[in-house]
N, C-alpha and C positions, 0 to 999 in steps of 0.2 A: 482594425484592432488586432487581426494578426492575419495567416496567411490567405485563410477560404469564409465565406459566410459562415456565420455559426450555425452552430447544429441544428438540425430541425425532425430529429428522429430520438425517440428514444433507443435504450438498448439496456439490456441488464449479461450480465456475463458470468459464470463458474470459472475459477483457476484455481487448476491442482499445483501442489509445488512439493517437492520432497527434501529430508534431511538424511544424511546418513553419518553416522559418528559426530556429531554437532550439535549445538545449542541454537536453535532455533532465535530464542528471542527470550533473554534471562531475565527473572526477576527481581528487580535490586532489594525490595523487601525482603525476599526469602533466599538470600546469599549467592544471586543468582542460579537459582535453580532454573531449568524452563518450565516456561507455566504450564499450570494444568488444572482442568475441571475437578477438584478436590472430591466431587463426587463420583464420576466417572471414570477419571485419569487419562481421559482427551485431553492431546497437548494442544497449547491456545498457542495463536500468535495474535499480537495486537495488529489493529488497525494502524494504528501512528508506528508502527515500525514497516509495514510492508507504505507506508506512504512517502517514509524516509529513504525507503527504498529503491523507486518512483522519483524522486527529487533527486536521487545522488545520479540518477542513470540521464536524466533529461540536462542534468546538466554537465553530466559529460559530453552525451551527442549533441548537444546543442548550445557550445559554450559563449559562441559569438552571435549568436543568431538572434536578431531584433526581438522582440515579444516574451521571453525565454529566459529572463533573470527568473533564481529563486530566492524570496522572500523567506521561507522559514531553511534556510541555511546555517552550517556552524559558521558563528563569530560575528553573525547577522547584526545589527542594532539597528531595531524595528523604527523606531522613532525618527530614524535620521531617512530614511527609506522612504517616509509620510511626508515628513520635509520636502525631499523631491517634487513628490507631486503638487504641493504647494508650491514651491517654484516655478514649475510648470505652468499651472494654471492660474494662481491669485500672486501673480511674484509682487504686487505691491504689497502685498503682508508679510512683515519682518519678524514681526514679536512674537515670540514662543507663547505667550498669556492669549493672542490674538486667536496662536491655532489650537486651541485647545478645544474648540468647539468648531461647527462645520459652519459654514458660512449659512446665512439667512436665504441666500439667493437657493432655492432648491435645484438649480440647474447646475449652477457652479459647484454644490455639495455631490451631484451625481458624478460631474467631470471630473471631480478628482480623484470618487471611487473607480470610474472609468481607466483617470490615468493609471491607477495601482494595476486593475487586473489588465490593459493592454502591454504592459510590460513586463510581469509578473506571470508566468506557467502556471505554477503552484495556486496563485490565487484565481485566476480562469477554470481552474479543473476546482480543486478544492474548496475556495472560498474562503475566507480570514475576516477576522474581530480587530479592524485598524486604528481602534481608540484610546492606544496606550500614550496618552501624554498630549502627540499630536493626534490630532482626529482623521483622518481619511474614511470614514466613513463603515460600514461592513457589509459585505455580501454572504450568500448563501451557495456552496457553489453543485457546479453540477452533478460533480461527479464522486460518490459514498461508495466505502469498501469497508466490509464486515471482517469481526474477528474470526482469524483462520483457524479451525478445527480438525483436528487427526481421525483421520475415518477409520480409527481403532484406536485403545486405548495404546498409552507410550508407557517405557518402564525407563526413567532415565536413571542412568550410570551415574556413580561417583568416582570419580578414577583419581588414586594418588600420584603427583609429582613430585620430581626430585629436581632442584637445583643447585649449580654446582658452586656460582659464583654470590657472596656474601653481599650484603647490602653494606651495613659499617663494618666499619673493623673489631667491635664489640661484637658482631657475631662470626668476625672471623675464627676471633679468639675464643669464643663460646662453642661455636657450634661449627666448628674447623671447616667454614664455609658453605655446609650442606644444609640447604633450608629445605624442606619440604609444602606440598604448596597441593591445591585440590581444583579437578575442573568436573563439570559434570557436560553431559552429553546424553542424545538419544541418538541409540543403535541405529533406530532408525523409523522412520515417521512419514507418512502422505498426509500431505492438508490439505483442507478444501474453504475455499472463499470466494461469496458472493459482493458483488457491485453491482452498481448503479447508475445510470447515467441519463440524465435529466434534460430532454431537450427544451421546457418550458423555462429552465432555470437557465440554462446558456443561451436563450435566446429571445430572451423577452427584452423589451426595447426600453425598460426602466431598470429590471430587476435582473438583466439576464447577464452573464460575465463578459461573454464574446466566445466562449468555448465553440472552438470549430470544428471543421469533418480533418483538418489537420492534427490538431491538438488531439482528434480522439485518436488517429490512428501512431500519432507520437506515444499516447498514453499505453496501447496496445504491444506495440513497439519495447516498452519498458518493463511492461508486466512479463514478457517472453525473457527479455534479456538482463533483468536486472539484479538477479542473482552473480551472473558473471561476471562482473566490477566490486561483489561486494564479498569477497573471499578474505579468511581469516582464519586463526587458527578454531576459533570455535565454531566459525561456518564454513570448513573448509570446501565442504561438498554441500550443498543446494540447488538446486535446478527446479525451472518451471518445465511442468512435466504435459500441460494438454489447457489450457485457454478456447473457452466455449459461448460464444456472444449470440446473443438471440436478438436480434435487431427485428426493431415495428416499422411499422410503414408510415405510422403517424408519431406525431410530438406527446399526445398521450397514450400511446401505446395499445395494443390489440389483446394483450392477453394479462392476467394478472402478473407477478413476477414469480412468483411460488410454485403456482402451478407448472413456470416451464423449467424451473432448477428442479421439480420432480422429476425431470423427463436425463438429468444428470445423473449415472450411478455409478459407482467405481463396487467393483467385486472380488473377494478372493479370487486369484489363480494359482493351480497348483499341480503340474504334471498332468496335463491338460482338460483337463476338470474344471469348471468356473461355477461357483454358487454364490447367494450374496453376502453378503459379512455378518456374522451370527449366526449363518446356520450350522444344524447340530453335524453337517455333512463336516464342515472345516471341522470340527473341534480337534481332532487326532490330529491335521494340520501344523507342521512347523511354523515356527511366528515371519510373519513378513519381513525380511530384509534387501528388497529392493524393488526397485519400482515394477519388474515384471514378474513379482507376485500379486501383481494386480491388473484388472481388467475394465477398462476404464469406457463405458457406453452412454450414446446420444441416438434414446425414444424420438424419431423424425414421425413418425406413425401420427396421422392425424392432426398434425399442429395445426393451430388456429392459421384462419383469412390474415395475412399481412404480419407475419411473424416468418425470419428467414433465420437458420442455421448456419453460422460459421467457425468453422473446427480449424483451432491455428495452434 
């Protein structure tokens, strides 16, 4: 199903990532703003946008490589993609009416969800709902990543622009070519975001994807670098700033998950002074504008039996 046996450990992970003069991740409701905890003013990043993130990088580094298509892709059409796999496996079925449900055989209805995630990245780590029209089936996948939160509140900018060149010639005439135009940005922002990564779920022999010890370190791979490919005027500066995996020894894992992203803290720093975020020590403190006004620590102190530390 793809390169190494699938996985048979769990692992849960922290990744810090930072913005500086950018929009992190806009909200098209609210005229693209970046989001934010409306009660707090923690900027959010979603889930499905660091996953987009994730998919655009694995399929750079890995464009030809067997197992390694993505499924949720621009310009994708999902339906013809389930086709495929029908192909594959039941090619004596022609009729679109025929696949609109998964076959009776429960073995054949397995193999064709099979076929989707051994060719498919995206659906090996993630998992996908493959019943739009044609049926393929849907899995659960291994691996979940939480909305990204600013370990201090964000204050984002409205910044006005000016453009030179006219859209019609009714605003050439109107507005002697100069439009004016708005972006917004934060100064600047550290976020933090928890995963997950399920070796019961990538490896169960009904229910499991195929997710292997390749796939996960592809996945690692991506979450380091996948800022780098995804440069633009509103994300011109982003970077993964420190990636912290706490890997178990077993498939159900040795410690809660909570308990060991406690042992994560990121802390004011500040003219060599470090305290934790909120205390009354910072307040007189200038506001964070880059990443080494912070101090970024992993509690090794006491970890649980079969719980290992790796700082990447």
């Amino acid at each position: 199903m793809s390169e190494t046996a699938a996985l048979t450990r769990r692992h849960d992970f922290v990744l810090f990532f930072d913005v500086t003069n950018g929009n992190p991740n806009g909200d098209p409701d609210a005229g693209n703003l970046p989001r934010l905890d409306p009660e707090t003013n923690h900027g959010l990043v979603s889930d499905v946008a660091i996953k987009r993130k994730i998919r655009n990088y694995v399929a750079l580094a890995r464009p030809e490589a067997p197992g390694h298509e993505i499924y949720m892709r621009d310009g994708a059409t999902l339906n013809l993609e389930h086709k495929r796999a029908w192909t594959a496996v039941l090619p004596e079925v022609t009729k679109d009416e025929d696949r609109k449900r998964l076959p009776r055989d429960a073995e054949k209805s397995r193999e064709l969800t099979r076929w989707m995630c051994a060719n498919f990245w995206d659906i090996r780590a993630f998992g996908a709902v493959m019943t739009t029209g044609v049926n393929a089936g849907q899995v659960r996948g291994p691996v979940q990543i939480t909305f990204a939160t600013s370990v201090e509140p964000v204050l984002p900018l409205e910044v006005s622009i000016t453009r030179l060149a006219a859209t019609t010639e009714k605003d050439a005439e109107e507005k002697g070519g100069r439009t004016m135009g708005r972006k917004h940005i934060v100064p600047y922002g550290l976020y933090r975001t928890h995963g997950f990564v399920s070796a019961p779920l990538a490896s169960h022999p009904a229910k499991g994807t195929g997710f292997s010890e390749a796939d996960l370190e592809l996945l690692f791979e991506a979450l380091g670098s996948m800022f780098e490919h995804d440069r633009s005027a509103a994300r011109g500066e982003m970077a993964t700033r420190k990636l912290v995996v706490f890997r178990h020894a077993g498939a159900l894992g040795n410690a809660q998950a909570h308990t060991l992203f406690d042992r994560v803290t990121a802390r004011r720093h500040h003219q060599g002074e470090t305290h934790p975020i909120g205390d009354p020590r910072t307040d007189n403190w200038p506001a964070a504008r880059r990443f080494q006004d912070y101090a970024i620590a992993v509690d090794r102190g006491g970890l649980p039996d079969g719980v290992e530390v790796i700082e990447r």
